[in-house]
ZASETI-813732 format. One line per 8 residues: number of its first residue (from 1); their letters; for each residue x, y, z of C-alpha. Coordinates in nm, 2 decimals. Example, Ala and Ser with C-alpha at 12.3 -4.5 7.8 and 13.67 -1.06 7.14 Angstrom:
REM ZASETI-813732
1) as) 1.23 -0.45 0.78 | 1.37 -0.11 0.71 .
//
This chain:
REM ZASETI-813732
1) xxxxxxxx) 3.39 -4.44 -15.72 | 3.28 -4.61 -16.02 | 3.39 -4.97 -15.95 | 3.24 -4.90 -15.58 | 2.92 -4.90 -15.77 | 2.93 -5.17 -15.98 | 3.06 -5.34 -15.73 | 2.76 -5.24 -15.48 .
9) xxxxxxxx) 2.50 -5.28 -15.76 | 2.66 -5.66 -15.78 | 2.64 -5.73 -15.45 | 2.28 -5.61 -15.42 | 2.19 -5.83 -15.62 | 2.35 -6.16 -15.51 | 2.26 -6.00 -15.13 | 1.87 -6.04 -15.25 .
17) xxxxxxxx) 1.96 -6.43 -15.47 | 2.13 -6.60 -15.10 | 1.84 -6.39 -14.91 | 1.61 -6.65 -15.02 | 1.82 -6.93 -14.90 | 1.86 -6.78 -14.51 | 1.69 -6.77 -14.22 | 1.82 -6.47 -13.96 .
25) xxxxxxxx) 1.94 -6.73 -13.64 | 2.12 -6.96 -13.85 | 2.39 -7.12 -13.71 | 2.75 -7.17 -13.92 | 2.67 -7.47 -14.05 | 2.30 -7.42 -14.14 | 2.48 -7.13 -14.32 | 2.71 -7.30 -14.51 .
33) xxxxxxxx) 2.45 -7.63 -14.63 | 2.23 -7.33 -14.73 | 2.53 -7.16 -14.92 | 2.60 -7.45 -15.05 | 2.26 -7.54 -15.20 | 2.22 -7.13 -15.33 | 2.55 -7.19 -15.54 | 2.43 -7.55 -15.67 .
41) xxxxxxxx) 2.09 -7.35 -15.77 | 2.35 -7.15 -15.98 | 2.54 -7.37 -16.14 | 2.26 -7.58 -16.26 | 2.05 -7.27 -16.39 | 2.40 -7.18 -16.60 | 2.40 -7.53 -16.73 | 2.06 -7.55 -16.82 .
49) xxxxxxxx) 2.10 -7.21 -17.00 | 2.39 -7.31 -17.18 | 2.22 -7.62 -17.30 | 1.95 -7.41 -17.46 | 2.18 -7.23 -17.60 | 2.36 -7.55 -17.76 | 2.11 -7.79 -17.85 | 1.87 -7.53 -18.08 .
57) xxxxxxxx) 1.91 -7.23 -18.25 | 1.58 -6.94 -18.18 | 1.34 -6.96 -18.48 | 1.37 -6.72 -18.76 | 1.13 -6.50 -18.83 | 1.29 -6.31 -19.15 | 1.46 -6.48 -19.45 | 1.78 -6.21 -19.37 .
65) xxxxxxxx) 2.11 -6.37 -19.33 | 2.23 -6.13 -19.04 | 1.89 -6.33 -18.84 | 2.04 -6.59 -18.92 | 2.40 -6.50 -18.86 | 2.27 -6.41 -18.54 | 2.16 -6.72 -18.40 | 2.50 -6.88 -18.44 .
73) xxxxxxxx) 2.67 -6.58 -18.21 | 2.42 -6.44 -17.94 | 2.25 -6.63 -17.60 | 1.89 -6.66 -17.69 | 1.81 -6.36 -17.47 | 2.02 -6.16 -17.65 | 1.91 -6.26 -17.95 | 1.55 -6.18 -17.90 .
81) xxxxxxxx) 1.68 -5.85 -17.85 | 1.87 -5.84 -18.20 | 1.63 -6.01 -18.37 | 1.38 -5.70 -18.25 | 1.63 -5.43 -18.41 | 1.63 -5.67 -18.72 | 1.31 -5.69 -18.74 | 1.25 -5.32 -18.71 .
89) xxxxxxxx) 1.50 -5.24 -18.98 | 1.32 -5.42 -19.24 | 0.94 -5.28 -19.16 | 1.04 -4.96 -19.00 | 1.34 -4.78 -19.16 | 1.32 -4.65 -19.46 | 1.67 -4.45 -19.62 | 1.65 -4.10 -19.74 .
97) xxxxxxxx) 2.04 -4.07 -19.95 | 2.27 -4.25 -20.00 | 2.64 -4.12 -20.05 | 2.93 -4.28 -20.25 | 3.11 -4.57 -20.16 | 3.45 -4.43 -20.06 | 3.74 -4.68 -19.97 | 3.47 -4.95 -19.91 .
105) xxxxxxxx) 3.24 -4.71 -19.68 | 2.88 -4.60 -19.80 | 2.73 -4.33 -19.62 | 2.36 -4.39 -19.54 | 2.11 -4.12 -19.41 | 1.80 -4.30 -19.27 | 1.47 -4.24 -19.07 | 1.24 -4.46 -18.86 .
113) xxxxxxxx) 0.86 -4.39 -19.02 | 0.74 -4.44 -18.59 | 0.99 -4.12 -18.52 | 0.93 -3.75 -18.67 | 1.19 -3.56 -18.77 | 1.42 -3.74 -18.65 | 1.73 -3.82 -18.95 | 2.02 -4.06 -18.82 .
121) xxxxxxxx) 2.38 -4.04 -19.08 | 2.53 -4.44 -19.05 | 2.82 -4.55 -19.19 | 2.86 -4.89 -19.32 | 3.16 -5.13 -19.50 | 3.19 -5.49 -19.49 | 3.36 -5.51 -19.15 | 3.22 -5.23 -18.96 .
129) xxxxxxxx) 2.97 -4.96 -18.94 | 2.87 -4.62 -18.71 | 2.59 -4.52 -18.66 | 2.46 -4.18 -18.48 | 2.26 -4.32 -18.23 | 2.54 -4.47 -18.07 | 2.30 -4.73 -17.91 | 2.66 -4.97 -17.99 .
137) xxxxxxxx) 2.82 -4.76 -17.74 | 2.52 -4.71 -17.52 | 2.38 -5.05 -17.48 | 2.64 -5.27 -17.64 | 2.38 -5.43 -17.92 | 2.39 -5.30 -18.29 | 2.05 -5.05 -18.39 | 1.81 -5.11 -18.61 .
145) xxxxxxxx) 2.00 -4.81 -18.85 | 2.29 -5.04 -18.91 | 2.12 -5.34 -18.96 | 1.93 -5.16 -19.22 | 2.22 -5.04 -19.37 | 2.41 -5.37 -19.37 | 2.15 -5.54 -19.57 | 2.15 -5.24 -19.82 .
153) xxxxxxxx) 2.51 -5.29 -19.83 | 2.45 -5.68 -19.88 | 2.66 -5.77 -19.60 | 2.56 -6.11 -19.54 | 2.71 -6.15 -19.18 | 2.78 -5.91 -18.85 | 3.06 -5.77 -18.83 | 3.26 -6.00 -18.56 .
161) xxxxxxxx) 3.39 -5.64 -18.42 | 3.05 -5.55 -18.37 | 2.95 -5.87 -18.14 | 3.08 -5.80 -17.81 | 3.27 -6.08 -17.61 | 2.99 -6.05 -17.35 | 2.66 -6.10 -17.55 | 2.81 -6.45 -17.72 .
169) xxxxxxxx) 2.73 -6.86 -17.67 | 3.10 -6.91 -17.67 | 3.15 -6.60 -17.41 | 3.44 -6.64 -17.14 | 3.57 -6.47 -16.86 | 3.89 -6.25 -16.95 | 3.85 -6.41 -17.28 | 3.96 -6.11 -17.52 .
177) xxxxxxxx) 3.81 -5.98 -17.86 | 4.18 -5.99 -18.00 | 4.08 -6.37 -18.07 | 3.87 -6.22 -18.38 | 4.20 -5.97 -18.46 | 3.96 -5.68 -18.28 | 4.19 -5.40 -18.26 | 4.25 -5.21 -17.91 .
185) xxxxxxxx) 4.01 -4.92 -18.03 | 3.71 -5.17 -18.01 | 3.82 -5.36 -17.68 | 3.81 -4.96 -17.56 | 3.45 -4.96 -17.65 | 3.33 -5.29 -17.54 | 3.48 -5.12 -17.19 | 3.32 -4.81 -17.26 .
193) xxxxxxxx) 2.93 -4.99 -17.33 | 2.97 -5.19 -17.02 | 3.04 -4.93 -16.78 | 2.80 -4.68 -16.91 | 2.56 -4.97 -16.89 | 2.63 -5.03 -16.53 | 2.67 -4.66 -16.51 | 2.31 -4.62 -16.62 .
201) xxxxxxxx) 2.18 -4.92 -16.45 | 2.29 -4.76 -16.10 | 2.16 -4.42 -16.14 | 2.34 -4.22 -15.89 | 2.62 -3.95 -15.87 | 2.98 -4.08 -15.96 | 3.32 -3.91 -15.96 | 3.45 -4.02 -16.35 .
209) xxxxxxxx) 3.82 -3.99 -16.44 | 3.76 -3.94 -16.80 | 4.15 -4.01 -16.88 | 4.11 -4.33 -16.71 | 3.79 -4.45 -16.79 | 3.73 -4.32 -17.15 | 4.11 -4.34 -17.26 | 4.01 -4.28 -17.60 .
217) xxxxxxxx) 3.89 -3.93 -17.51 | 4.20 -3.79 -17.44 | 4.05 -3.56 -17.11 | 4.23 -3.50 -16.77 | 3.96 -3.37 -16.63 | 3.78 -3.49 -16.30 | 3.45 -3.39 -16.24 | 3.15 -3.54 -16.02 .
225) xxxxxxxx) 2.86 -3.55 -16.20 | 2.49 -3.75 -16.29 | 2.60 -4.08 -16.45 | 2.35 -3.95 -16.68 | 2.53 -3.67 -16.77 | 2.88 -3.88 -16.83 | 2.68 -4.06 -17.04 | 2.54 -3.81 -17.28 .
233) xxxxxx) 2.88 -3.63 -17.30 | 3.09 -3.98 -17.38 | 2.84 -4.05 -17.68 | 2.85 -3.70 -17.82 | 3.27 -3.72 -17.82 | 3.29 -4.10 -17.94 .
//
């Protein structure tokens, strides 16, 4: 039921891109020129965004190194959207303790001054970090809780498990995370983010087979429920 979705939510959308391109009576061949011209729109809109992505780099705003880290990994959309978290963790967060470093982890609880009571636990090393948001798992782009905690932790670049496959310049189809010796545990939540994105872009009712979708849970169980809801209980287990 799930790929149904994504796949309908997919369609939708390329349904309403060629909509623009046809005229109800069209003959076969009108058709096809039009078809035709819709997928040379396409390709040319992916090269010019690729070239943006290639000839310059976003400006800086901050003189951090993880903004600056991050406009060698991320599209320039997507960077925007980091460089927002980033920004946010240097003017917004401010950390309450700070645990021992244990086997090259620190433990960091935080809070954001423009949220009450509200106290979030991160974890941080030099190659990962957790944080209780689970906005990672959520959305598939780090929080502004772990970038704060990275720079505390003088981590001078992002962790490349932390950079999904989908959000880079150098992104490619079926092109796996392995490449940056990302273990099978982290290609499991790159999964995870992207179908409870899709999951909460769509909005409806789906039937979830947790053991198949969300192997790292462990459940059997199948259940129809609000995407919603699978999407509260998935970040409460992670």
């Amino acid at each position: 039921m799930y790929g149904l979705i994504r796949t309908t939510s997919r369609s939708e959308s390329e349904n309403y891109f060629f909509s623009q391109f046809h005229q109800n009576g069209s003959t076969l061949s009108e058709f096809y020129i039009r078809f035709e011209s819709a997928m040379d729109k396409q390709r040319n809109e992916t090269k010019r965004l690729n070239h943006d992505c290639a000839s310059a780099k976003p400006a800086t705003i901050s003189k951090l190194f993880l903004e600056e880290d991050a406009t060698e990994l991320y599209t320039r959309a997507i960077f925007y959207k980091i460089q927002e978290e980033i920004l946010a963790a240097r003017d917004d967060m401010r950390i309450q303790t700070i645990g021992p470093e244990i086997n090259g982890m620190k433990c960091y609880e935080m809070k954001d001054v423009k949220i009450k009571d509200k106290i979030f636990q991160v974890e941080v090393s030099m190659t990962h970090a957790n944080c209780s948001c689970k906005k990672f798992l959520m959305c598939g782009i780090l929080c502004r809780n772990v970038f704060c905690a990275l720079n505390h932790f003088e981590v001078a670049k992002i962790p490349k498990r932390l950079v999904l496959n989908r959000w880079m310049k150098n992104a490619e189809n079926k092109v796996s995370l392995k490449n940056f010796g990302v273990s099978d545990e982290h290609e499991n939540k790159e999964s995870i983010s992207a179908e409870l994105t899709n999951m909460k872009v769509a909005g409806a009712e789906v039937q979830v087979q947790v053991q198949t979708k969300f192997p790292v849970l462990g459940a059997e169980v199948v259940t129809t429920v609000p995407g919603s809801v699978v999407e509260k209980e998935v970040s409460k287990n992670i």
